[in-house]
C-alpha positions as CSV (number, residue, x, y, z in Angstrom):
1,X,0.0,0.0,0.0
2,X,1.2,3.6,-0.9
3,X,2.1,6.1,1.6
4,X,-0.5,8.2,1.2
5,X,-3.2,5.8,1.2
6,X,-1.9,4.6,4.4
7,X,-2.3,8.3,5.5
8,X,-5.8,8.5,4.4
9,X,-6.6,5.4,5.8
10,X,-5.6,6.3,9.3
11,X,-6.2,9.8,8.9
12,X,-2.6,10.5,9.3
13,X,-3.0,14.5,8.6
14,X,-4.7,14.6,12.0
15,X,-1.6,13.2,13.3
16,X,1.2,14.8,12.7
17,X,3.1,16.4,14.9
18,X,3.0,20.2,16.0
19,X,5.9,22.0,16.9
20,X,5.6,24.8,19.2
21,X,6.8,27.0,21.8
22,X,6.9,27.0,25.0
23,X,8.2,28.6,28.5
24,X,8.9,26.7,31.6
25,X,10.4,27.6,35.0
26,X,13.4,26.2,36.2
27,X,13.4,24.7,40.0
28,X,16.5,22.1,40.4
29,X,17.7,22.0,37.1
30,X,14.7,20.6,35.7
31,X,11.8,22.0,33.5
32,X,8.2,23.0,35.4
33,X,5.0,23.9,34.0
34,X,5.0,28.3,34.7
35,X,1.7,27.7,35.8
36,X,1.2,24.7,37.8
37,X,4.6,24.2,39.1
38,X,3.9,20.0,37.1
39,X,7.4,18.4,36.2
40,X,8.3,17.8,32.6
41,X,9.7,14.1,32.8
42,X,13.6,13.9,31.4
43,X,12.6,10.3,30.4
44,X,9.5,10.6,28.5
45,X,6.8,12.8,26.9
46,X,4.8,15.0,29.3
47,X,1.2,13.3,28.8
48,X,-1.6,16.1,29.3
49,X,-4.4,15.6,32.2
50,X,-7.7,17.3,32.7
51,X,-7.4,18.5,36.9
52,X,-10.7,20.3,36.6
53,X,-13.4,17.4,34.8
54,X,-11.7,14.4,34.5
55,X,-12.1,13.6,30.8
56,X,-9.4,12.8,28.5
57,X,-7.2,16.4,27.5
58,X,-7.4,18.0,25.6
59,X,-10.9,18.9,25.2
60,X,-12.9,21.2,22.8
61,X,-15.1,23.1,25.0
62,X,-11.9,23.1,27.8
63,X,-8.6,24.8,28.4
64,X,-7.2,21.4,29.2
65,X,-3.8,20.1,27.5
66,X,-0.6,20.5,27.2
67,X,-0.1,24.6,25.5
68,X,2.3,25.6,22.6
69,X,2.2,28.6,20.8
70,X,2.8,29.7,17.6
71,X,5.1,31.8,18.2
72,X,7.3,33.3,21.3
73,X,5.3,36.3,21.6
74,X,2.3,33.9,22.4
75,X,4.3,33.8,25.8
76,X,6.3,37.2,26.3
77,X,4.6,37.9,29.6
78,X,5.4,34.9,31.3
79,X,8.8,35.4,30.5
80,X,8.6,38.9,32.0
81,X,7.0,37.7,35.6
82,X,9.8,35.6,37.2
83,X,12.7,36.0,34.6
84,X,15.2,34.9,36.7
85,X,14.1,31.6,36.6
86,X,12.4,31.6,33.0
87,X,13.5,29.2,29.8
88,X,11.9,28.6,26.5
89,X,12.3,26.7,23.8
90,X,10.4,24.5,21.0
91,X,7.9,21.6,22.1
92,X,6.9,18.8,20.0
93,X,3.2,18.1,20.1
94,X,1.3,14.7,19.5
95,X,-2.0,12.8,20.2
96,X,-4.8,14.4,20.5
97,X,-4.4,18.1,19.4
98,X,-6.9,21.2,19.4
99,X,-5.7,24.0,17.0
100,X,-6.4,27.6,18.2
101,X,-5.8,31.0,17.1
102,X,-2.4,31.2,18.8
103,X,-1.4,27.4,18.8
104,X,-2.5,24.0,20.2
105,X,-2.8,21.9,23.2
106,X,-2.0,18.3,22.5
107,X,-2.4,15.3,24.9
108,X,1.6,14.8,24.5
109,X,4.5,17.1,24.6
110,X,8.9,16.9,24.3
111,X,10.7,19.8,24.5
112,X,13.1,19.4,21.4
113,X,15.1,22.7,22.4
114,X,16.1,24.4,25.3
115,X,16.6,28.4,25.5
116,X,18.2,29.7,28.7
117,X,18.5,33.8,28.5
118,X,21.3,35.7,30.2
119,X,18.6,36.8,33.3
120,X,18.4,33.0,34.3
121,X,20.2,32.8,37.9
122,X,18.8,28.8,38.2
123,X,21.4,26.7,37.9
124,X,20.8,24.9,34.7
125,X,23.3,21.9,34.4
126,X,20.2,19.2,34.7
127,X,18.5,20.7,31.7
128,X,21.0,18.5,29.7
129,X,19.0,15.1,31.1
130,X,16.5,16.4,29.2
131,X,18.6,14.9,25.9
132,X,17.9,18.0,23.4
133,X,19.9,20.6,22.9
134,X,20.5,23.8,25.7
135,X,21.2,27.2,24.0
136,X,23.0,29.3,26.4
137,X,22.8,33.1,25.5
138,X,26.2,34.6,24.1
139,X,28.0,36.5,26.9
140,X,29.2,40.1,26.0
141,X,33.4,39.8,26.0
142,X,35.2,41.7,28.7
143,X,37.1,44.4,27.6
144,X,41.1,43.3,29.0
């Protein structure tokens, strides 16, 4: 069977993976969700819950799921409230996915790169457990 016949079959389109963006905070050297303080595993995909009603996330007619936006500026303000501890970076999303205006919440996230700006005091050696790659902002040379 052909590719995309096996794609239409399954209904592969509804698939495929998202990529996103995301902001965490930073507590120990490993990722946590800015809002809920929830631990992004360094093993395995996050795997999206609904707290509030129990059904499977994400939902239509709920905010539940795991968030990515389309673009950084979907975040800017949490990056602004508690900088010292804030990273971004790209997730990959899977499962179940609702699309929105300003991204998606899927029932499965990895973060596939780490961004760690120059106001992040946390220490940030454990983020490398997390097996993607850690950008670390360029430092301004010191004049001699």
């Amino acid at each position: 069977m052909r590719v995309g016949r096996v794609e239409g079959a399954w209904a592969a389109e509804a698939l495929r993976p998202a990529v996103g963006w995301k902001v965490w905070r930073v507590e120990d050297g490993l990722l946590k969700s800015v809002l809920y303080g929830d631990p992004w595993p360094v093993d395995g995909p996050i795997e999206a819950a609904c707290a509030r009603h129990g059904h499977e996330a994400p939902a239509v007619a709920c905010e539940c799921g795991i968030h990515a936006g389309r673009t950084l500026e979907e975040w800017e303000h949490y990056l602004r409230v508690g900088a010292e501890a804030r990273v971004f970076g790209r997730v990959l999303l899977w499962g179940a996915t609702v699309e929105g205006e300003h991204g998606w919440r899927a029932a499965c996230a990895r973060p596939v790169e780490i961004v760690v700006p120059a106001a992040v005091t946390e220490a940030v050696d454990g983020l490398n457990a997390y097996g993607v790659p850690v950008r670390l902002p360029l430092r301004e040379a010191v004049p001699a």
